[in-house]
Structure formats: C-alpha cells, structure tokens
N, C-alpha and C positions, 0 to 999 in steps of 0.2 A: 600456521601461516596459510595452507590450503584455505582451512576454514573460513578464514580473512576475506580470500581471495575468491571467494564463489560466492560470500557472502555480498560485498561488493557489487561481483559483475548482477547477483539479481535484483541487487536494490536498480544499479544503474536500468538494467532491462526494465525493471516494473516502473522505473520511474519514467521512461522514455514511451512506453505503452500510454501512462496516463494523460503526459502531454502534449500526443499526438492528435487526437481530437481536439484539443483543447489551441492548437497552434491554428487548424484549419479553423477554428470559428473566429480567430484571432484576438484573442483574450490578452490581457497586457502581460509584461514581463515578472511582474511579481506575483502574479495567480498563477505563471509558469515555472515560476520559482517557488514556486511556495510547493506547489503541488509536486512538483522532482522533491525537494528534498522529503518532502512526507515518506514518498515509496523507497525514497534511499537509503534512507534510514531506518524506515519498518522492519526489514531482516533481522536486523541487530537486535529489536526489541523479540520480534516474534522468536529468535532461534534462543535468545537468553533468558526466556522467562519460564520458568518451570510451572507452567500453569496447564492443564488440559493436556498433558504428555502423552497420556494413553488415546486420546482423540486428536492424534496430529492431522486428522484430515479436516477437524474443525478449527483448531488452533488457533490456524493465522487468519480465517476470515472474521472469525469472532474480535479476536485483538483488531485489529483493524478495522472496524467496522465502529467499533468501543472508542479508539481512538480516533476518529474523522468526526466525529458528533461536533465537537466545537468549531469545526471547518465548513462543516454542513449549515449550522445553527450560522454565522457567519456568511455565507454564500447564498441561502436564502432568505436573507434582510435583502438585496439587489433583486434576485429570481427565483420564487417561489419552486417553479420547474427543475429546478437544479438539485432540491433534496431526491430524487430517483436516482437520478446521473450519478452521484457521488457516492450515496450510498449501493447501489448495484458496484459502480467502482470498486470502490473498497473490498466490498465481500469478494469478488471474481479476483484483482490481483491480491489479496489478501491470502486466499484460499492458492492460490499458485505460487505465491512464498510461501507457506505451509508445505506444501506436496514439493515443489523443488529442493528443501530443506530439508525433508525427511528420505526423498530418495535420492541425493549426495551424500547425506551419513552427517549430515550439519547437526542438526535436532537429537 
C-alpha cells in the first residue's frame, strides 16, 4: 500500500511539472489532459517493468522517452518545434521517476 502511495503522489508530481508550462502558453484542455495522465501513469509502467533493473538510473528516461514517440509524432503534425520540448520532457521527468523510485525502495 506504501508502494501505491508514492507511486501516485510522483506520477501526480510529474504530471503537474509537465503541465505547468504547458498552462502558461495556454494550450487547451485535452493536451492538458492528455499530458497529466501520460506522467501519471508512467510510474506504474517504469516501476513494473523488469527491463534495465541493474541501470535504474537509465530506466525510466529510456521508457519514457520510447513511450512519448507516438505523442511526439502527433504534436509535431501542428508544430514542428515541439519535437525538442517533449522529447527533453520525457527524458528529464522520466529519469526523475527512475531515481525517485529507486531511492524510496519502489523499483
């Protein structure tokens, strides 16, 4: 149930990181939505998938980075500029689920 519960609050953290920019340029509700549930849910995948265990410091920016491509691929059909942005995204809060997950004892 800890586990649950920190799991959680980093998805909520990483997901409120990501749509914090994203509020100030005023991007609509469902590219706000979309993109919260992305990092809400990433925890779950990054801490349960037995892939790259011995490189937890790479883990979650790689998964995540792997996973945003069809979001990416999607968001620059409108703005070409936007593949940096989301991809630097990914990797940085990716790589901060990875290292928050490993020193809580989640992973």
């Amino acid at each position: 149930m800890r586990n649950l519960l920190w799991t959680l609050l980093i998805g909520a953290v990483a997901g409120t990181i990501d749509i914090l920019p994203m509020i100030k340029m005023k991007l609509d509700k469902y590219a706000l939505s979309s993109a919260f549930s992305f990092y809400f849910v990433m925890p779950f995948i990054i801490f349960n998938l037995a892939f790259l265990d011995n490189l937890w410091w790479l883990k979650g920016g790689l998964i995540t980075i792997v996973l945003s491509v069809p979001t990416t691929i999607l968001a620059s059909k409108a703005d070409k500029k936007a593949i940096i942005p989301i991809s630097m995204m990914a990797l940085v809060l990716g790589t901060a689920i990875g290292v928050a997950g490993h020193f809580l004892g989640i992973m």
